[in-house]
PDB file of N, CA, C and O in Angstrom:
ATOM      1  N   UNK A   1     -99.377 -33.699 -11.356  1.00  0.00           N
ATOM      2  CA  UNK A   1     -98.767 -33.508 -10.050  1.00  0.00           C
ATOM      3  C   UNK A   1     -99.477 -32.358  -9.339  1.00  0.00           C
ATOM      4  O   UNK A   1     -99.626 -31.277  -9.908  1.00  0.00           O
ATOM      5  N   UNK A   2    -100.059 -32.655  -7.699  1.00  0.00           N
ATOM      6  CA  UNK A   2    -100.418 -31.712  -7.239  1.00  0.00           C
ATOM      7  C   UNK A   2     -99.574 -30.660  -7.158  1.00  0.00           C
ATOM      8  O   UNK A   2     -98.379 -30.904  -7.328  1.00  0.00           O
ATOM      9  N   UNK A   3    -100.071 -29.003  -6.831  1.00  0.00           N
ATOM     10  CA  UNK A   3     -99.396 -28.186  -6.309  1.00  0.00           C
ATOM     11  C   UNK A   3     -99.309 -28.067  -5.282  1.00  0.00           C
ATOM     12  O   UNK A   3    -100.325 -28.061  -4.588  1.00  0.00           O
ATOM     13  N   UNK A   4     -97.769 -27.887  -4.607  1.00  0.00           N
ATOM     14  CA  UNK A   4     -97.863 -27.355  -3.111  1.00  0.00           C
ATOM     15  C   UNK A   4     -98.017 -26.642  -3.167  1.00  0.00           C
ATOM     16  O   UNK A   4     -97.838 -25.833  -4.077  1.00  0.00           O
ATOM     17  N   UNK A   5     -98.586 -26.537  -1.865  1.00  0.00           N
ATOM     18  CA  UNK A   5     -99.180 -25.415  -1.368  1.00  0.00           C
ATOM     19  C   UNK A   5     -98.491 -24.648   0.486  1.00  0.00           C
ATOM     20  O   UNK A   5     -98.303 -25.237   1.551  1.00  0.00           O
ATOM     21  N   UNK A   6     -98.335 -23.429   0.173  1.00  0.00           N
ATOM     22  CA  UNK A   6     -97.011 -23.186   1.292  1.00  0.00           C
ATOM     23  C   UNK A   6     -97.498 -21.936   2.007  1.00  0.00           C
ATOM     24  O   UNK A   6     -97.489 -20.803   1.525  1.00  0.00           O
ATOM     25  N   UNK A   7     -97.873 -22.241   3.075  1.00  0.00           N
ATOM     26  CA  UNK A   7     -98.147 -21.112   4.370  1.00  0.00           C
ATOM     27  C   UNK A   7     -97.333 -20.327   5.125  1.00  0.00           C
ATOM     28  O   UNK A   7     -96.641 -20.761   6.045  1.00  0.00           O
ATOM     29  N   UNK A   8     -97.388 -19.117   4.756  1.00  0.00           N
ATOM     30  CA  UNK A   8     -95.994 -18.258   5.585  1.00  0.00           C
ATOM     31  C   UNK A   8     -96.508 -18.283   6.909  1.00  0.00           C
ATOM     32  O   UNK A   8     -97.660 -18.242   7.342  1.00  0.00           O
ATOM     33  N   UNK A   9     -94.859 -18.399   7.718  1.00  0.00           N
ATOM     34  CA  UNK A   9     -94.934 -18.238   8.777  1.00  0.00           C
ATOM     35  C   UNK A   9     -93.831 -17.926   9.696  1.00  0.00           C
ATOM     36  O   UNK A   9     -92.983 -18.566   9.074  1.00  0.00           O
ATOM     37  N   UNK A  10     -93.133 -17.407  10.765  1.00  0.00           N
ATOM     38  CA  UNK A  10     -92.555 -16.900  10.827  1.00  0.00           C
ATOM     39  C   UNK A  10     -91.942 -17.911  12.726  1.00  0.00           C
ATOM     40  O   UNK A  10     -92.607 -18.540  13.550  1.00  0.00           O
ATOM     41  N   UNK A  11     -90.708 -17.624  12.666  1.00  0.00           N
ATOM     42  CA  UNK A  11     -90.511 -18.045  13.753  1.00  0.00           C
ATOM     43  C   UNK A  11     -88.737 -17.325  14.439  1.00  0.00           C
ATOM     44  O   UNK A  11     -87.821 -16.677  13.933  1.00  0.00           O
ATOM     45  N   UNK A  12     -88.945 -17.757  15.441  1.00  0.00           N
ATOM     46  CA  UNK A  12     -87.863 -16.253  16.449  1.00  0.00           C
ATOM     47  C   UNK A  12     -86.658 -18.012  16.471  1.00  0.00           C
ATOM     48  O   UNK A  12     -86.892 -19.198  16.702  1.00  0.00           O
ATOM     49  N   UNK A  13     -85.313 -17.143  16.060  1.00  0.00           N
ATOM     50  CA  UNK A  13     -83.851 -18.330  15.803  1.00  0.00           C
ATOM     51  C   UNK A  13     -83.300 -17.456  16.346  1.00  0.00           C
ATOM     52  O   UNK A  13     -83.518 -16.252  16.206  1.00  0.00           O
ATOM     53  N   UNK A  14     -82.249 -18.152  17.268  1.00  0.00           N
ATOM     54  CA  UNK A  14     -81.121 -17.695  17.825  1.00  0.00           C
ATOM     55  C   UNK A  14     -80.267 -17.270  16.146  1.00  0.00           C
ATOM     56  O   UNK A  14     -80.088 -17.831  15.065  1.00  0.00           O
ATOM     57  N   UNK A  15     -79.855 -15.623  16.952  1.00  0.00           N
ATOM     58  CA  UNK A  15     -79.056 -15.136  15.958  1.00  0.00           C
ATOM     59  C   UNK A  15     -77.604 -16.168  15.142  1.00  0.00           C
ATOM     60  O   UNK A  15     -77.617 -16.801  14.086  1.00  0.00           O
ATOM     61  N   UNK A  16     -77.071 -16.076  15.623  1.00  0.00           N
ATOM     62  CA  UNK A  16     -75.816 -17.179  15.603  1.00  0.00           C
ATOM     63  C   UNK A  16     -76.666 -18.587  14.484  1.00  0.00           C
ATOM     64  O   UNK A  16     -76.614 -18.607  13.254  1.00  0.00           O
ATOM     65  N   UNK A  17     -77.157 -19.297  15.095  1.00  0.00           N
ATOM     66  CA  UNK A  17     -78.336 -20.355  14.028  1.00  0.00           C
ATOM     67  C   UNK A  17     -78.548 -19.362  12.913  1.00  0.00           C
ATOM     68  O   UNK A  17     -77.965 -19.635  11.864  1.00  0.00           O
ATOM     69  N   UNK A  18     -79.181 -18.401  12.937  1.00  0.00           N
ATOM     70  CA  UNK A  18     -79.555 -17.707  11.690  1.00  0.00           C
ATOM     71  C   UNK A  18     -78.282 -17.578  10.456  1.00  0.00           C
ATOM     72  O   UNK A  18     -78.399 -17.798   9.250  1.00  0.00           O
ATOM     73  N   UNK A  19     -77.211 -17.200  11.123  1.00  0.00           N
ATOM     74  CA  UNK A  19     -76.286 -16.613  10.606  1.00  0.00           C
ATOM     75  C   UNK A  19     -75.928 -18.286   9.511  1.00  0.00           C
ATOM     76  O   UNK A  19     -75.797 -18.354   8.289  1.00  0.00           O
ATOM     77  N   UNK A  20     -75.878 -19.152  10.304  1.00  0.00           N
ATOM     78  CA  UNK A  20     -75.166 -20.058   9.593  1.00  0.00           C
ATOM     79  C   UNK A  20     -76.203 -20.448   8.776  1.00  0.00           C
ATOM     80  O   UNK A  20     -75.787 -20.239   7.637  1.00  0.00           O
ATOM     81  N   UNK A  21     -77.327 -20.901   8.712  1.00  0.00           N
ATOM     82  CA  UNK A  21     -77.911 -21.024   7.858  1.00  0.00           C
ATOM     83  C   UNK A  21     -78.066 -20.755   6.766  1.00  0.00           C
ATOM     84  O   UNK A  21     -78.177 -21.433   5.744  1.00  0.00           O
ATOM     85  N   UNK A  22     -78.090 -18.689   7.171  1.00  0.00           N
ATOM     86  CA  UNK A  22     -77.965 -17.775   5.714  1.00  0.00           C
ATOM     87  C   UNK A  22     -76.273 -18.299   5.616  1.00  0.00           C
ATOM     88  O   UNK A  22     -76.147 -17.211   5.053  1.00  0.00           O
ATOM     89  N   UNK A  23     -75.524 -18.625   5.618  1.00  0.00           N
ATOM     90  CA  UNK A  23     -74.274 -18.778   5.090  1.00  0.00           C
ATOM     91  C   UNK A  23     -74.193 -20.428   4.061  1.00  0.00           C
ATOM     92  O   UNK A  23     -73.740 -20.629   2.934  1.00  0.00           O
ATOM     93  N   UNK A  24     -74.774 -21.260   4.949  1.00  0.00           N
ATOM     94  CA  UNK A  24     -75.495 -22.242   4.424  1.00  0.00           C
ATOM     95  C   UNK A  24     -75.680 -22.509   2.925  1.00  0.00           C
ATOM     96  O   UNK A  24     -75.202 -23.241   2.059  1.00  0.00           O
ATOM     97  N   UNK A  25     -76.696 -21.468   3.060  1.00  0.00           N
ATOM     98  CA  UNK A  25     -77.432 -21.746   2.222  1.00  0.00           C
ATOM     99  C   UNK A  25     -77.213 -20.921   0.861  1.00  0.00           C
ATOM    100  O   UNK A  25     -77.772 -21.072  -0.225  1.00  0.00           O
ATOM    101  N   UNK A  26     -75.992 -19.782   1.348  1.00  0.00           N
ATOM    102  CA  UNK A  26     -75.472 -19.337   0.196  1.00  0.00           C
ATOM    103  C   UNK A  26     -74.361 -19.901  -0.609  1.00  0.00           C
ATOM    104  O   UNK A  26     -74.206 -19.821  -1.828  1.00  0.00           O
ATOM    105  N   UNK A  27     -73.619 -20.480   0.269  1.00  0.00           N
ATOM    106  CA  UNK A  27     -72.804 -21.796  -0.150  1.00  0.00           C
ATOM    107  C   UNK A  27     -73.648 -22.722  -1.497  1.00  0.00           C
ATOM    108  O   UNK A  27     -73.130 -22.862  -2.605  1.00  0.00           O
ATOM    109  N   UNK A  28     -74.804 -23.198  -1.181  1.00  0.00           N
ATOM    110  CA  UNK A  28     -76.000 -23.672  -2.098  1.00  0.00           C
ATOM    111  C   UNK A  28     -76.215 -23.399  -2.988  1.00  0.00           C
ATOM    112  O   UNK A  28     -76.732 -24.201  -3.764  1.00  0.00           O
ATOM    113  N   UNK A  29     -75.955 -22.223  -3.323  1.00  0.00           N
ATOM    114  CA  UNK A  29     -76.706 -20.855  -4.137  1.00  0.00           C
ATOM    115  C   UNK A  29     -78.290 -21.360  -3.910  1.00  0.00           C
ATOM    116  O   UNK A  29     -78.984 -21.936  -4.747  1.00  0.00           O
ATOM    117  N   UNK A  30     -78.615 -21.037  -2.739  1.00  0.00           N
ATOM    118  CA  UNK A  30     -79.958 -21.226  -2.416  1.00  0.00           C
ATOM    119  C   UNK A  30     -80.682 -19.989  -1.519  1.00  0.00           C
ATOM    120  O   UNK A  30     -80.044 -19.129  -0.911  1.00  0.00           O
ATOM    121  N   UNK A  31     -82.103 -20.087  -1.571  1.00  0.00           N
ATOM    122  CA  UNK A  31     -82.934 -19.098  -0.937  1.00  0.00           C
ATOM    123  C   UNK A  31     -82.352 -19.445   0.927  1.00  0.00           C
ATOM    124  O   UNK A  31     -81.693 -20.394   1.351  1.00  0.00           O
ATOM    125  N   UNK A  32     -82.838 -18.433   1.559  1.00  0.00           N
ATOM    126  CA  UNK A  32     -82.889 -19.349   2.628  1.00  0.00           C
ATOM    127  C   UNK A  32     -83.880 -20.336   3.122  1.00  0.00           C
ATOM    128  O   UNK A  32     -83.815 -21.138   4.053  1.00  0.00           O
ATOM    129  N   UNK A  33     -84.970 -20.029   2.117  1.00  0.00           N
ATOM    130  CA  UNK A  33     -86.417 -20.224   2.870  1.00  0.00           C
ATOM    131  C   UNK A  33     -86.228 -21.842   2.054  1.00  0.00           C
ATOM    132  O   UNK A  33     -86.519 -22.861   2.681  1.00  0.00           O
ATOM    133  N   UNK A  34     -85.861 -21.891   1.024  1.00  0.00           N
ATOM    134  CA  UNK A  34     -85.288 -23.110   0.541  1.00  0.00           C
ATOM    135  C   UNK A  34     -84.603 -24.270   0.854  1.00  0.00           C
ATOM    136  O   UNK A  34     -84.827 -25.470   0.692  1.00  0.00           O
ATOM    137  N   UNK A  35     -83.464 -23.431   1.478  1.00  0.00           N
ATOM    138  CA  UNK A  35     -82.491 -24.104   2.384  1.00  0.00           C
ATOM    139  C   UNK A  35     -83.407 -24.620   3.513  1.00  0.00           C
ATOM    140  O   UNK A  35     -83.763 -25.797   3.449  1.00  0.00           O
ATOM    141  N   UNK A  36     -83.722 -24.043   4.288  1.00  0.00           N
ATOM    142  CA  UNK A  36     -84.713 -24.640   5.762  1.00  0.00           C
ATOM    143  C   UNK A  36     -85.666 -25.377   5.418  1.00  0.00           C
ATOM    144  O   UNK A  36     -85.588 -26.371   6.140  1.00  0.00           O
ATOM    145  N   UNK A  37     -86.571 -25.480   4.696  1.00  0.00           N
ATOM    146  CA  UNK A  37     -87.517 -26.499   4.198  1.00  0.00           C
ATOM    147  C   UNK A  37     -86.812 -27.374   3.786  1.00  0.00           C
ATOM    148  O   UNK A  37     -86.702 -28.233   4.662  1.00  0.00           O
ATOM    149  N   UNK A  38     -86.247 -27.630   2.874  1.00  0.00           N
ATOM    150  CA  UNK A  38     -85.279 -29.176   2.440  1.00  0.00           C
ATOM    151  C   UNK A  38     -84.838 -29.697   3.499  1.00  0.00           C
ATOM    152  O   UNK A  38     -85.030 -30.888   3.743  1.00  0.00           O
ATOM    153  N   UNK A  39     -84.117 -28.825   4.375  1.00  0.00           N
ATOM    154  CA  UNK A  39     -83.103 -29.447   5.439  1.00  0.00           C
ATOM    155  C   UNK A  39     -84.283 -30.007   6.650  1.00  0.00           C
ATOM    156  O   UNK A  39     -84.223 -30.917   7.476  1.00  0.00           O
ATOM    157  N   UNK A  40     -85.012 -29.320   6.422  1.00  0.00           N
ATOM    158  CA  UNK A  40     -86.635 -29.777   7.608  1.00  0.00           C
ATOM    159  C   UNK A  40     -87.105 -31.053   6.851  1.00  0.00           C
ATOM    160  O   UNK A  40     -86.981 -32.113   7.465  1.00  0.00           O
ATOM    161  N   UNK A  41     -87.598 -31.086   5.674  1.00  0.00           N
ATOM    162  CA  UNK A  41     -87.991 -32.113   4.992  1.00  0.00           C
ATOM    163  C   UNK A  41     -87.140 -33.307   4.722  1.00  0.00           C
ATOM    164  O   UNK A  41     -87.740 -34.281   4.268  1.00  0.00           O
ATOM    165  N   UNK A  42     -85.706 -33.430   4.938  1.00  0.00           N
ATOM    166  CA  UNK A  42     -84.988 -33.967   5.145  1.00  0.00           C
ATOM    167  C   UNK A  42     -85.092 -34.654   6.936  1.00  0.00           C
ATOM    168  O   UNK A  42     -85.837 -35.498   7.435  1.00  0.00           O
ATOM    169  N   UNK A  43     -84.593 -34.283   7.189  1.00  0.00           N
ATOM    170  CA  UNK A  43     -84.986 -34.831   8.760  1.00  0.00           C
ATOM    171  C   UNK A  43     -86.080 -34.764   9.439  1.00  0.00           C
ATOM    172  O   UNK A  43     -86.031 -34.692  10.667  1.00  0.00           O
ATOM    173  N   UNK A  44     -87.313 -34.777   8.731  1.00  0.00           N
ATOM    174  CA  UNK A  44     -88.917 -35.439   9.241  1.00  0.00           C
ATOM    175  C   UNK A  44     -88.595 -36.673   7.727  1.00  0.00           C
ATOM    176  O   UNK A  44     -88.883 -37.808   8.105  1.00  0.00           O
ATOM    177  N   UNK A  45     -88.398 -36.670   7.132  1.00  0.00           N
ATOM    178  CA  UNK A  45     -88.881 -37.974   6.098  1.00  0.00           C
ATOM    179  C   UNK A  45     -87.534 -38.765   5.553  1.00  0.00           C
ATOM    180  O   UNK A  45     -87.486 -39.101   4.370  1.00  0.00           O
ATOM    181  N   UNK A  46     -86.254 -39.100   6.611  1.00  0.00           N
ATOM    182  CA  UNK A  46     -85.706 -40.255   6.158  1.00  0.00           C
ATOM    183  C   UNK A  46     -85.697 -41.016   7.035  1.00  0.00           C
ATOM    184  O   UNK A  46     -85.500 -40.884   8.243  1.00  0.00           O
ATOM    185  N   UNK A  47     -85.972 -42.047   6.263  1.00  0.00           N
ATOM    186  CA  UNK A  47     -86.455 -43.626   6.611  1.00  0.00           C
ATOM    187  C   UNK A  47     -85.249 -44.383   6.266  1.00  0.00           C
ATOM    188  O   UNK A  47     -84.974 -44.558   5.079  1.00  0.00           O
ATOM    189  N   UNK A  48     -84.581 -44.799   7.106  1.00  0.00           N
ATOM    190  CA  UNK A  48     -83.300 -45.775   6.080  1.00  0.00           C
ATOM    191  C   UNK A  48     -84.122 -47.302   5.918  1.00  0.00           C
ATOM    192  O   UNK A  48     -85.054 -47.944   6.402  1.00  0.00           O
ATOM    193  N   UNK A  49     -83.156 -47.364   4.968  1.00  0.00           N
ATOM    194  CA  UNK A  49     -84.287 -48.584   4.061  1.00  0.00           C
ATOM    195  C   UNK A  49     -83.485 -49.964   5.095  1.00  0.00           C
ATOM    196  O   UNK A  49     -82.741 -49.957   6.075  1.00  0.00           O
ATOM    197  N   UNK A  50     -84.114 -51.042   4.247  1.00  0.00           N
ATOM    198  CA  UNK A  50     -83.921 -52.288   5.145  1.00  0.00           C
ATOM    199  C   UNK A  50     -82.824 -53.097   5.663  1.00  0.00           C
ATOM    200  O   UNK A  50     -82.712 -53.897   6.591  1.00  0.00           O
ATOM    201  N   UNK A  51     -81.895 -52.538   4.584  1.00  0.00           N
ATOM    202  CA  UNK A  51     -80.063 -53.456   5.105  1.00  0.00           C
ATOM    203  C   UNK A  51     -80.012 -52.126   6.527  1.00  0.00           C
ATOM    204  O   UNK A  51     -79.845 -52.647   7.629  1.00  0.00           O
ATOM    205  N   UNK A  52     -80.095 -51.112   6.540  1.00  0.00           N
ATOM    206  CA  UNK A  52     -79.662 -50.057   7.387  1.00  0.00           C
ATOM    207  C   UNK A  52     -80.306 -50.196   8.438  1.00  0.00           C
ATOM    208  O   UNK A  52     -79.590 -50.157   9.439  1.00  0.00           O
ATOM    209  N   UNK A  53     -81.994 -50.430   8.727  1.00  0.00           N
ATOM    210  CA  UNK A  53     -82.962 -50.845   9.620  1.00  0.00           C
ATOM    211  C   UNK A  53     -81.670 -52.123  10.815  1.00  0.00           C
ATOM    212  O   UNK A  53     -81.202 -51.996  11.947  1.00  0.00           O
ATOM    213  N   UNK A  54     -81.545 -53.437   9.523  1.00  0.00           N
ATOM    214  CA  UNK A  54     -80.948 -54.640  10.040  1.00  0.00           C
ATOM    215  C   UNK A  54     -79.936 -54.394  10.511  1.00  0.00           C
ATOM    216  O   UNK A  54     -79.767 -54.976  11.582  1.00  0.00           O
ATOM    217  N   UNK A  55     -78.701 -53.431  10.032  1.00  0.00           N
ATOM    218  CA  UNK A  55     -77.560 -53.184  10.350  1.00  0.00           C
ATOM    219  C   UNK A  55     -77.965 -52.616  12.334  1.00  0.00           C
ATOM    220  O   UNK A  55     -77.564 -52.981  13.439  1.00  0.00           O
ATOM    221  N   UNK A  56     -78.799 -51.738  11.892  1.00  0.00           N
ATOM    222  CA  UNK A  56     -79.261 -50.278  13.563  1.00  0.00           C
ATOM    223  C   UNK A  56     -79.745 -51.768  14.886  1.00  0.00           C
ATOM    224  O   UNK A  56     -79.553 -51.845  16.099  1.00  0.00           O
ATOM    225  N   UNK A  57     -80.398 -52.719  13.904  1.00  0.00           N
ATOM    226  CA  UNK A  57     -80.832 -54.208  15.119  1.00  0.00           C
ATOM    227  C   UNK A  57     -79.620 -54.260  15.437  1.00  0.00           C
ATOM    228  O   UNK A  57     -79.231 -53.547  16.362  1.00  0.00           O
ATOM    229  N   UNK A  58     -78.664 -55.167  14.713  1.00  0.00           N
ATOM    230  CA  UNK A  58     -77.607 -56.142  15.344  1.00  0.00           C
ATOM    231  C   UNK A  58     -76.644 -54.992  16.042  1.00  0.00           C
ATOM    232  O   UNK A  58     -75.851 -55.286  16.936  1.00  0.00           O
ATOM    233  N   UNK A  59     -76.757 -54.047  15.684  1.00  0.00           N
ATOM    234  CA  UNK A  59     -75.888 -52.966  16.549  1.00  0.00           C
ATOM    235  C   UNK A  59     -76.652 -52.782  18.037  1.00  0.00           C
ATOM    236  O   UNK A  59     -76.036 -52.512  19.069  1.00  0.00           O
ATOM    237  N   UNK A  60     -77.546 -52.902  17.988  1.00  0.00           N
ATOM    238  CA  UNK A  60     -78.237 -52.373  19.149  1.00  0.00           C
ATOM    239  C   UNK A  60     -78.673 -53.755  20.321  1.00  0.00           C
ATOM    240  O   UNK A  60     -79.174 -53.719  21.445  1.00  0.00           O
ATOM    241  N   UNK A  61     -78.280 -54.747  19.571  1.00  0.00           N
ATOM    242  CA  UNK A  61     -78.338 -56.091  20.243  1.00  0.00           C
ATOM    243  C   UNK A  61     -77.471 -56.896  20.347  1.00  0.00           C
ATOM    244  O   UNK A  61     -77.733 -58.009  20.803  1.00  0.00           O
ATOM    245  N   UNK A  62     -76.136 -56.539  19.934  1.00  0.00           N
ATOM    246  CA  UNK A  62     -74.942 -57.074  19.999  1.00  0.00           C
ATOM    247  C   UNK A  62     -74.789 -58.406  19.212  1.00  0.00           C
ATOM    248  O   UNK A  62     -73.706 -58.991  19.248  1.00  0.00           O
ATOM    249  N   UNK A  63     -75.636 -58.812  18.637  1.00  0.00           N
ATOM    250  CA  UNK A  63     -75.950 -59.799  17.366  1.00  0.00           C
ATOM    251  C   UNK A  63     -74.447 -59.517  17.037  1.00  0.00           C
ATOM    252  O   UNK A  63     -74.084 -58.342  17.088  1.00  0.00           O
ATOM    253  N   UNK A  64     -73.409 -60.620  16.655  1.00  0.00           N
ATOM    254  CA  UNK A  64     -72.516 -61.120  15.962  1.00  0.00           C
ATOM    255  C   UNK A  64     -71.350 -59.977  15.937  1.00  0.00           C
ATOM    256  O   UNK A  64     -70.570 -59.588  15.068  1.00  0.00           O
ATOM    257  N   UNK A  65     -71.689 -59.485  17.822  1.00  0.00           N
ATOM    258  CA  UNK A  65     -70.757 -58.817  18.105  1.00  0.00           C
ATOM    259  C   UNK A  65     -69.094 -59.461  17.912  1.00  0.00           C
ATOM    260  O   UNK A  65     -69.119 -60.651  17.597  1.00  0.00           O
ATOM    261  N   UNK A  66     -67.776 -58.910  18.040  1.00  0.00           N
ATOM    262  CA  UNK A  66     -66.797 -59.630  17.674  1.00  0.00           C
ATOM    263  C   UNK A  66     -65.611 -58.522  18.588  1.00  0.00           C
ATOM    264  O   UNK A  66     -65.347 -57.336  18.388  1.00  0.00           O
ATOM    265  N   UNK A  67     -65.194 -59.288  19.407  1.00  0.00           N
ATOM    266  CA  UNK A  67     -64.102 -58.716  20.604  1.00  0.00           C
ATOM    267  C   UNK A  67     -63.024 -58.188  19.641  1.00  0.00           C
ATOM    268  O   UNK A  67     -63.157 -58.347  18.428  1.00  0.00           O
ATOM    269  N   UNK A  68     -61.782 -57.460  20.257  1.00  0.00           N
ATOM    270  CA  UNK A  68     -60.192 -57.555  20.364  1.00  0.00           C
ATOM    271  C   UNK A  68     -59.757 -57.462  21.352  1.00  0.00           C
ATOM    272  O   UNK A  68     -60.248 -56.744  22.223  1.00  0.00           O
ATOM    273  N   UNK A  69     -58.563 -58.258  21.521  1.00  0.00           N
ATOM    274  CA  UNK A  69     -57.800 -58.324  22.388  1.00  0.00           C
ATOM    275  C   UNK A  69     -56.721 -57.064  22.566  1.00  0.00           C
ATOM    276  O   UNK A  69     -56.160 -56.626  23.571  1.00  0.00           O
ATOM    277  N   UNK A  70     -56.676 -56.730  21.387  1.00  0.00           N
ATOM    278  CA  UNK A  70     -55.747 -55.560  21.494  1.00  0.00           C
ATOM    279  C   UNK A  70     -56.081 -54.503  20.089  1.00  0.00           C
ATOM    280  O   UNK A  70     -56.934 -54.773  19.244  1.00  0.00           O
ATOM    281  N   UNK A  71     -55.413 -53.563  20.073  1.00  0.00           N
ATOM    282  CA  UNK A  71     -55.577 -52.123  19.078  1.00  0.00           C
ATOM    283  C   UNK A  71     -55.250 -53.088  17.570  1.00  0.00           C
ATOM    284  O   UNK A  71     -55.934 -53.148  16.549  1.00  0.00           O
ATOM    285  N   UNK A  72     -54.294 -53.595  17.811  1.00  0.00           N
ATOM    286  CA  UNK A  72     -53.365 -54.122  16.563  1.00  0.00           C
ATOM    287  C   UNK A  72     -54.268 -55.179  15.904  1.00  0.00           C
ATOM    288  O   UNK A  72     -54.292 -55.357  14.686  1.00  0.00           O
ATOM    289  N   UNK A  73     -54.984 -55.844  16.759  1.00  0.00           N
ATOM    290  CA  UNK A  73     -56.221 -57.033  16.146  1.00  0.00           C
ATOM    291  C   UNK A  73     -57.118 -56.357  15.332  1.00  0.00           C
ATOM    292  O   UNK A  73     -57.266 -56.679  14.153  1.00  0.00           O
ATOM    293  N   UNK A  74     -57.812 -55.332  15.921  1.00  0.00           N
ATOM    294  CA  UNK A  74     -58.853 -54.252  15.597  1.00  0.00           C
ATOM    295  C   UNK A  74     -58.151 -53.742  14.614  1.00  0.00           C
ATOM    296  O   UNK A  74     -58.586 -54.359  13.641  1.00  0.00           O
ATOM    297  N   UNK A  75     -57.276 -52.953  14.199  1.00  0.00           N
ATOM    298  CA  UNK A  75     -56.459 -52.392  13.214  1.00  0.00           C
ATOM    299  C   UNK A  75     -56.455 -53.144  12.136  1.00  0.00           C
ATOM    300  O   UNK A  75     -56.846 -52.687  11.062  1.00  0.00           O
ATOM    301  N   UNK A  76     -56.024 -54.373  12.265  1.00  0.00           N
ATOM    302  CA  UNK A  76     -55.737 -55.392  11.235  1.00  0.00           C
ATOM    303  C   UNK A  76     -57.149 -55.836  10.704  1.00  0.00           C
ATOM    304  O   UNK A  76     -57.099 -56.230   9.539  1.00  0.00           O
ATOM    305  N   UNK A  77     -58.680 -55.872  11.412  1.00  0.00           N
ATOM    306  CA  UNK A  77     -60.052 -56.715  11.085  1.00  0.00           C
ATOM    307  C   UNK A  77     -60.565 -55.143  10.070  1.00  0.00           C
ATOM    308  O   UNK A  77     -61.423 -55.046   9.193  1.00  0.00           O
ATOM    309  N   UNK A  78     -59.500 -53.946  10.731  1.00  0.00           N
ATOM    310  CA  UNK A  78     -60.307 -52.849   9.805  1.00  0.00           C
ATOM    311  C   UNK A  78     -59.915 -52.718   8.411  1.00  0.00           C
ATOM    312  O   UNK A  78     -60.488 -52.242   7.431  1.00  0.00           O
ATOM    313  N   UNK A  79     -58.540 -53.390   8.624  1.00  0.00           N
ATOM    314  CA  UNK A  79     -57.833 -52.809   6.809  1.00  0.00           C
ATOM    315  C   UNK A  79     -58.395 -54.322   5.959  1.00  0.00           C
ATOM    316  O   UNK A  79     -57.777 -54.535   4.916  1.00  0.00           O
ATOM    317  N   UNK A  80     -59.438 -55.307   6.300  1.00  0.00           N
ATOM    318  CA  UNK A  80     -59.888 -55.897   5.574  1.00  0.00           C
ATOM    319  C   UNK A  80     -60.902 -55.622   4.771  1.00  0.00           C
ATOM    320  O   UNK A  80     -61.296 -56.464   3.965  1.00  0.00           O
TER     321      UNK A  80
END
């Protein structure tokens, strides 16, 4: 397995952002510098896989959309 390899660098966060982070990430029992890379590497590299892809289509195209007439219809199609 290669080694990473990791370039310091530094960047200006609203105080308040900072704060929660370091709180974050102590919750974790984690570094902070830990915490922010995962959570960065996390949201640049998920890909949802292919039922989730298909699910984001028919949502976004109304594919086998399905009405109610009322709360109580909807209520009842949810507790199935």
């Amino acid at each position: 397995m290669e080694a990473v390899i990791r370039k310091q660098t530094s960047f200006r966060l609203r105080e308040d952002l900072l704060k929660v982070l370091q709180e974050e990430a102590r919750k974790a029992n984690r570094s902070l510098n830990n915490f922010v890379e995962s959570t960065l590497m996390d949201a640049m590299y998920s890909e949802p896989n292919e039922e989730t892809k298909a699910a984001i289509e028919e949502a976004r195209t109304g594919k086998n959309k399905k009405g109610f007439d009322s709360v109580k219809s909807l209520m009842e199609e949810l507790r199935l």
